[in-house]
KOLTORDO-686961 format. One record per residue (C-alpha): x, y, z; residue in three letters; chain. Coordinates in steps of 0.001 Angstrom, whole numbers, plus 500000, padded with zeros to 6 digits. Layout:
N
<px=X py=Y pz=Z code=ALA unit=A>
...
END
This chain:
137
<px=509940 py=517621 pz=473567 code=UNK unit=A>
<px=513782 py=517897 pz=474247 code=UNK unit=A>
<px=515001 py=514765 pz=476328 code=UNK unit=A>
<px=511220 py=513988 pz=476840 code=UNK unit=A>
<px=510940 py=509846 pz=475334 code=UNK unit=A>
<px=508011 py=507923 pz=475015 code=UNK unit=A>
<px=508360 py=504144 pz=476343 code=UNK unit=A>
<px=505669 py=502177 pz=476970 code=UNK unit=A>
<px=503017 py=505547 pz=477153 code=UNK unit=A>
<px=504978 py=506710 pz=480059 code=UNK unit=A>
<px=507451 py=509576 pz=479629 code=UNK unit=A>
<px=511339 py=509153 pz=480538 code=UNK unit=A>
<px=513425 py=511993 pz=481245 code=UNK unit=A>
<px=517531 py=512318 pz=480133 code=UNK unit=A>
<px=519628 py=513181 pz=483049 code=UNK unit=A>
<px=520302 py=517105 pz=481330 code=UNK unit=A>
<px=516737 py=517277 pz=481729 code=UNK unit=A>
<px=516172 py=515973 pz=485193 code=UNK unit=A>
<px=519363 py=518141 pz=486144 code=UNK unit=A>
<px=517729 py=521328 pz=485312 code=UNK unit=A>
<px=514253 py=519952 pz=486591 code=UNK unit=A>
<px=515700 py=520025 pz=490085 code=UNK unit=A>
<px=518255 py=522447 pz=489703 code=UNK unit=A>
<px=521296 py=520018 pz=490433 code=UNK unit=A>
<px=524238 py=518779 pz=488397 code=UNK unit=A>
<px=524408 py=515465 pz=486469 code=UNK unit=A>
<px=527198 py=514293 pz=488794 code=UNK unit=A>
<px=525062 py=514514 pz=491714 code=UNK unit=A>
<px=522868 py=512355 pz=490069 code=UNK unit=A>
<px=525451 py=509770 pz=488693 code=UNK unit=A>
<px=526754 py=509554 pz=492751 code=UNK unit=A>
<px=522861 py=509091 pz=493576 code=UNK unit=A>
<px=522727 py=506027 pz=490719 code=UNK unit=A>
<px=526390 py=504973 pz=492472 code=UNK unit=A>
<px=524998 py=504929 pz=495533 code=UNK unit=A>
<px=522177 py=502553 pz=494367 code=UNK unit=A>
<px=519702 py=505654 pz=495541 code=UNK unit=A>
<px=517884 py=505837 pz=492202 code=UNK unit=A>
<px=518167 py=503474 pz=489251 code=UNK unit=A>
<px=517081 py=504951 pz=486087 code=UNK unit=A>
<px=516776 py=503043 pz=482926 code=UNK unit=A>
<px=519079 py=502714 pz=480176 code=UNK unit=A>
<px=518745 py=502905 pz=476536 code=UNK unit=A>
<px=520857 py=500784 pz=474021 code=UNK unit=A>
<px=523168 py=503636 pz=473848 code=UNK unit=A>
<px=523554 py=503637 pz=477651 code=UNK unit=A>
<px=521557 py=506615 pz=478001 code=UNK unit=A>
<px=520148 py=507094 pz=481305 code=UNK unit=A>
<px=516168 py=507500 pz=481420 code=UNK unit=A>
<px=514324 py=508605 pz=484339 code=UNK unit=A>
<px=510607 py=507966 pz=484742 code=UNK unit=A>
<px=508145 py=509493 pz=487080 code=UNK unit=A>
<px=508959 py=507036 pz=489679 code=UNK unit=A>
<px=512264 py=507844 pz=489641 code=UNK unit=A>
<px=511629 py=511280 pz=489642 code=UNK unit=A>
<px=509199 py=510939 pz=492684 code=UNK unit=A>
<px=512470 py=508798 pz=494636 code=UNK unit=A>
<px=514597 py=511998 pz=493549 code=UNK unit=A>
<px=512064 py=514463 pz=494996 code=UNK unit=A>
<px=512522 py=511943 pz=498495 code=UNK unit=A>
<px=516416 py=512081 pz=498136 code=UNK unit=A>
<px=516343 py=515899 pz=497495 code=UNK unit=A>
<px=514252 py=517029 pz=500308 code=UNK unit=A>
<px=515944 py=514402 pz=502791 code=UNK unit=A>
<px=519262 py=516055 pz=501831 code=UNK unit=A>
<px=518665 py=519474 pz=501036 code=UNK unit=A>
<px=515908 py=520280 pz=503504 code=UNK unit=A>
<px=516761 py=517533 pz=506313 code=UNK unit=A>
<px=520784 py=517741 pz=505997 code=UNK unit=A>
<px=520218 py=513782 pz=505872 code=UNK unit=A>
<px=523958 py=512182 pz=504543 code=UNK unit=A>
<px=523714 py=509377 pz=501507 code=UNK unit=A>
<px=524206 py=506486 pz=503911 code=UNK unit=A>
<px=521177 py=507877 pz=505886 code=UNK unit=A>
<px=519375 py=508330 pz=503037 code=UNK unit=A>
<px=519953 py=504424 pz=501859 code=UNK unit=A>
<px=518807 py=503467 pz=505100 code=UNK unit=A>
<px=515958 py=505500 pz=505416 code=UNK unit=A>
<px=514871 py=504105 pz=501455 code=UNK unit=A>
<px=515207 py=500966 pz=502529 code=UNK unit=A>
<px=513158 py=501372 pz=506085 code=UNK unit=A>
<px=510916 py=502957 pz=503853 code=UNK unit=A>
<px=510696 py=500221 pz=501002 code=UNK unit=A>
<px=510216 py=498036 pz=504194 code=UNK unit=A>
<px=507136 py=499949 pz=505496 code=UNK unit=A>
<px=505439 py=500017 pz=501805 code=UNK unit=A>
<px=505402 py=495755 pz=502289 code=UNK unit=A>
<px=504828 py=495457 pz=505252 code=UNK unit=A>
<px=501995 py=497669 pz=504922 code=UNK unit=A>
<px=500422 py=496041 pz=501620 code=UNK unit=A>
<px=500850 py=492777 pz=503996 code=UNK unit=A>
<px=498836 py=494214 pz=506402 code=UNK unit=A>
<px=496175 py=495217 pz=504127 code=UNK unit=A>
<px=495921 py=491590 pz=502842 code=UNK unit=A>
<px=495863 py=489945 pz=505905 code=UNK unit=A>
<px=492908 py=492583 pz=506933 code=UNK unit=A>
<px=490926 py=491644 pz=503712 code=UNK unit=A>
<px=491734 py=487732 pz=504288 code=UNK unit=A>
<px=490421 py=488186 pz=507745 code=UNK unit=A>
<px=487845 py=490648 pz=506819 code=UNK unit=A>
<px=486334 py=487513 pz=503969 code=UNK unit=A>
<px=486678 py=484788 pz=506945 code=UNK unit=A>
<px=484918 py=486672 pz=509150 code=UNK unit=A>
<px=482005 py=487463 pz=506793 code=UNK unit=A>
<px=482078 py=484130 pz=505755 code=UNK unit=A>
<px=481474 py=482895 pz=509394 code=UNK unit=A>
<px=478396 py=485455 pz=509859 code=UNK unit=A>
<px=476878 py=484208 pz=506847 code=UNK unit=A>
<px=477419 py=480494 pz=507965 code=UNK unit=A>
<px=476208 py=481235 pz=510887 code=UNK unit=A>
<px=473089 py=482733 pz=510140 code=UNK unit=A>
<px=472484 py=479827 pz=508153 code=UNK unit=A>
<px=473303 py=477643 pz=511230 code=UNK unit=A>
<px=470661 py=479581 pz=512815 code=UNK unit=A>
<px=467937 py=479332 pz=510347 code=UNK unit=A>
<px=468609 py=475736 pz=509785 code=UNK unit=A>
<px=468412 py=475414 pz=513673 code=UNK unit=A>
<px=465270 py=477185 pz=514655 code=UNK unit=A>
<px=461828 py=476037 pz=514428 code=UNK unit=A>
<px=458864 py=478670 pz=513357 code=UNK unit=A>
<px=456453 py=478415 pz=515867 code=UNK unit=A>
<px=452304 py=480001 pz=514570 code=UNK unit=A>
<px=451642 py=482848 pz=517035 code=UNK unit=A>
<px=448751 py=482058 pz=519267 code=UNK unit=A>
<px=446625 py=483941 pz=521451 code=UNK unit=A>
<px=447532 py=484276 pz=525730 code=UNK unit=A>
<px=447034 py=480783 pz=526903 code=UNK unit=A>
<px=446068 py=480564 pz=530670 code=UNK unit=A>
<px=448040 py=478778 pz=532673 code=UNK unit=A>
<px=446270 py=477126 pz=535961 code=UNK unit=A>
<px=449255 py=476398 pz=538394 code=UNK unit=A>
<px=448170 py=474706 pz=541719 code=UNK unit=A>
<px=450060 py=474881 pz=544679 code=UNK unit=A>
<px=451420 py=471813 pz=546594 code=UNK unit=A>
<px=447947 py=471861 pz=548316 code=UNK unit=A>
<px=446403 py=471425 pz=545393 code=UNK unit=A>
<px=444816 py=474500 pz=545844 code=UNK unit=A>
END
């Protein structure tokens, strides 16, 4: 396939092809690259590569710009508020399994606690209880 490369099983993309992908010229994507937006990369002939990841950023960049009239320093920020989310959210998730293990870790020590602590007692039938008053009565 015509600027389609296989690297490592996944496919890269040549900027031509990416250009007509999106419908945008090479340029725009060399300012993008400039800008640090998107980071495709490089062959030992210098030839940029994009992968799906990079195409996936692109899709981001496009719609922010082209549907959103977002400017390339809004963009950047927004990437990078965005990058920020991504960790902070797979930091979330780790500290929720962490806690998640403690806390069935606790249960199960404490059930064992419990069954440890308690004594089985053989069921009997009603016992009668005679209770006298102070009279003795």
């Amino acid at each position: 396939m015509a600027g389609h490369k296989q690297k490592d099983s996944e496919p890269y993309y040549m900027i031509s092809v990416v250009a007509n992908m999106y419908d945008i010229h090479p340029q725009t994507l060399r300012l993008y690259e400039k800008h640090g937006l998107v980071t495709p990369s490089r062959t030992d002939g210098n030839t940029r590569l994009y992968s799906e990841n990079d195409l996936k950023r692109l899709e981001v960049i496009l719609n922010l710009a082209r549907d959103l009239g977002v400017n390339l320093a809004g963009i950047e920020v927004i990437l990078n508020m965005r990058g920020k989310m991504e960790q902070m959210q797979q930091e979330i998730n780790q500290l929720a399994g962490a806690l998640q293990k403690i806390i069935i870790d606790h249960l199960d020590n404490g059930k064992e606690k419990i069954r440890n602590a308690l004594v089985k007692i053989p069921r009997t039938g009603i016992v009668r209880l005679d209770i006298e008053n102070e009279d003795g009565k």
